[in-house]
N, C-alpha and C positions, 0 to 999 in steps of 0.2 A: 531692409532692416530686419533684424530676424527679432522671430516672437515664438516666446518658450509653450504658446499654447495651441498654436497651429500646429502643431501633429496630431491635435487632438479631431477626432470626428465626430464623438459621441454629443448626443444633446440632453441636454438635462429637461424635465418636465418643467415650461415654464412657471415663473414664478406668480404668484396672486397681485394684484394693486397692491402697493403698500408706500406709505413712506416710512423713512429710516432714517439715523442719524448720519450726518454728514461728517465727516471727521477735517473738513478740509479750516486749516487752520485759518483765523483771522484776521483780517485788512483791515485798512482805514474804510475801505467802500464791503464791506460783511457783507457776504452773500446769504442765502436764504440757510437756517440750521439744519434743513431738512432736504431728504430730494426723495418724489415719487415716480418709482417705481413702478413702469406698466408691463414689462416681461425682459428675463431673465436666463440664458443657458450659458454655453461656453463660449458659443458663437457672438452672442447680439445682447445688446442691452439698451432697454429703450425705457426713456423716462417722458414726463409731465417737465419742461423746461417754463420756470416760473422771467415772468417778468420784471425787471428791464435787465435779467440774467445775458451776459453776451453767451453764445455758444461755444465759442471758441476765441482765445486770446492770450498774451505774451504770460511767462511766468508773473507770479506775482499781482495778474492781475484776476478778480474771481470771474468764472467761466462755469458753464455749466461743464466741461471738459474735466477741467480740475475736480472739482466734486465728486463726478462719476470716477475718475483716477482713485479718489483717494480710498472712495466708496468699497471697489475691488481689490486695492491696497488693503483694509486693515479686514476684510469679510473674510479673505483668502490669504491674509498671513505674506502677502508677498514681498520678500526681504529686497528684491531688484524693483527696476521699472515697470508701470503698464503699459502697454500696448491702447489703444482705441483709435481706429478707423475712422471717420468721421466722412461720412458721404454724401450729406448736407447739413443745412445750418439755416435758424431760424432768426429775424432780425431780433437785436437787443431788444425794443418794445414788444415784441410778440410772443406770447404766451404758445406752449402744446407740444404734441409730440415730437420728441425727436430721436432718431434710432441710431445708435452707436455700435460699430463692429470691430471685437473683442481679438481676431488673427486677421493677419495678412488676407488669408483666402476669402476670407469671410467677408473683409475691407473690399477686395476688388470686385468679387459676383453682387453685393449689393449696387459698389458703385456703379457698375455695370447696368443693371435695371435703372436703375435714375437716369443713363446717359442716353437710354433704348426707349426711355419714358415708359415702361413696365409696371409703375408704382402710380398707385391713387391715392391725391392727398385729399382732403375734406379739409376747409376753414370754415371759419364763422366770424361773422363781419358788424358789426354793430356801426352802419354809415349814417348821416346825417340826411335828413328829407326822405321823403316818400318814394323809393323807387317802384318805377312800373317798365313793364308789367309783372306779373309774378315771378315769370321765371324767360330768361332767355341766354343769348350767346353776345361776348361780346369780342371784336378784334379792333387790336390798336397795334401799329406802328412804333416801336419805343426803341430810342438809342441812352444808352449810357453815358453819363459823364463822371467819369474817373474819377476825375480831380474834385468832385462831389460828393460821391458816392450816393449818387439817385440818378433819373432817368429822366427826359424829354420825350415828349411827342415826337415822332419821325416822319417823316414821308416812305413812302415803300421804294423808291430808289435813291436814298439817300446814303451814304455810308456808316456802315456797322449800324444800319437798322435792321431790328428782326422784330417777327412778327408774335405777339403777346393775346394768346387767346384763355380765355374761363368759361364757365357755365353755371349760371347761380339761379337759386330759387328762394322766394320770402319764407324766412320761416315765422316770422312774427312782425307786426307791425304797431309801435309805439308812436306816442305824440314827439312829430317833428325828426325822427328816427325810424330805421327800418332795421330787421334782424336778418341780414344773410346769412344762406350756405353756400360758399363759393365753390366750385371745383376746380385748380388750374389746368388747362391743359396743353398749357407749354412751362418751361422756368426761366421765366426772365426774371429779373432783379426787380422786385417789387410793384411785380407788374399787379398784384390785386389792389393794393394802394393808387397808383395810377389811375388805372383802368375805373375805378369807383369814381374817383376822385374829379376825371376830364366829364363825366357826366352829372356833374353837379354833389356826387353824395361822398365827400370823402369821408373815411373812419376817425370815429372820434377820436381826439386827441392827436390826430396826427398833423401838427402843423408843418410838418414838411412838405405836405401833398395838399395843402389848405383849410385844413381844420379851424373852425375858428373856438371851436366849442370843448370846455377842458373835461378829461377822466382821467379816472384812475384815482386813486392816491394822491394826495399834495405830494410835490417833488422840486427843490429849488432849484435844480441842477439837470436841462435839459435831457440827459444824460439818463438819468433816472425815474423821467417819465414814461409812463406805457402808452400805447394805444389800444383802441378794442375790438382787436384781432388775434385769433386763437387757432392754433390747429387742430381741428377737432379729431381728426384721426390717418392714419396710415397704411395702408395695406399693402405688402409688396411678399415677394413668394421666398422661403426661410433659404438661406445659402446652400441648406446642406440638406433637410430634407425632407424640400420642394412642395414642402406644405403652403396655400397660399394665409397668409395670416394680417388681421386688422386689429390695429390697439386704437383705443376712443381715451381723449385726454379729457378728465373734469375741466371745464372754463375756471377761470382763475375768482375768488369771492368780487370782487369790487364789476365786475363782468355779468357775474348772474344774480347780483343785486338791482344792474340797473335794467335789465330787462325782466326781473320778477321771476324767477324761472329756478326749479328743481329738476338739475339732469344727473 
């Protein structure tokens, strides 16, 4: 696919936090008016992707994809299509960073670091019950089911199991709740949800992994419920020039409401 911005090399000084107006027009299902903005050049564009925003989805439907589209559509005047890379993607319930690459070249050295496991993600986990100890490692066996789109337990020679490892430490501890920071350190498909979850503490609101306990927002429509998991931040090394760089996403209000907390 060719993209009119990849000959470009040059980078611009990233941009400051901010949010801005979203120009993307309105659905039956509205997405959020706004999108923030955690850094900006020619290359990358990385946002705060708000909750139960999908990352990515068909036209017509709202995406945090679309937004960003529309965002560099009307900033930069562009009379054609955008281009945006997409190197990963965060579940529809889940709040935080997600980084979007603006050329072709820029799409492939990021994706590249994601495929080489180059890139540290930081989450934050708000699960149910008291985990102990403080901090440690965990590994689980997980296969996917497709036709689901969630994961099972596995045995280690079972087919199409692969191995799902994190490293978390309590950041806070509330009545009947605990406050993780998780770190993955593989990417399976929702493997922090899991992984929490098969040891007694899954994330609130997540009734797909056992939740029984509701957050978030009232939401009548499965669909538009969150849970209370955030990326707290990103760090992978710039495409072009090999700066290594970390964006921190604010947690979403209903989030640092219910653990009391100014970040």
């Amino acid at each position: 696919m060719s993209d009119p911005e990849s000959a470009s090399n040059s980078t611009d000084l990233p941009t400051r936090e901010r949010e801005v107006e979203s120009p993307t027009p309105t659905t039956i299902n509205d997405p959020p008016s706004t999108i923030q903005v955690l850094f900006e050049d020619h290359h990358l564009l990385v946002l705060n992707k708000p909750a139960p925003l999908l990352t990515q989805a068909p036209p017509g439907i709202p995406s945090l994809e679309a937004m960003a589209k529309a965002y560099i559509k009307a900033k930069y005047q562009k009379p054609a299509g955008v281009y945006l890379g997409i190197p990963h993607r965060l579940d529809r319930p889940v709040s935080g960073v997600v980084c979007f690459a603006r050329n072709t070249k820029a799409a492939q050295r990021i994706h590249a670091q994601f495929q080489e496991h180059c890139v540290r993600k930081v989450y934050w986990a708000l699960v149910e019950g008291g985990v102990q100890p403080d901090a440690d490692t965990w590994e689980d066996w997980v296969r996917k089911l497709q036709e689901e789109s969630r994961v099972v337990r596995a045995a280690e020679s079972e087919p199409g199991a692969k191995l799902a490892m994190l490293s978390y430490h309590v950041l806070k501890r509330l009545d009947e709740a605990t406050l993780l920071e998780l770190a993955p350190l593989t990417g399976r498909m929702h493997q922090l949800r899991v992984q929490a979850a098969w040891r007694g503490h899954p994330v609130l609101g997540d009734t797909t992994y056992g939740s029984t306990r509701p957050f978030g927002p009232p939401a009548e429509l499965a669909r538009d419920r969150v849970i209370a998991l955030h990326a707290r931040s990103l760090t992978l090394t710039h495409p072009f020039t090999k700066e290594e760089l970390t964006w921190v996403a604010e947690p979403p209000g209903y989030l640092k409401d219910v653990v009391a907390m100014t970040v």
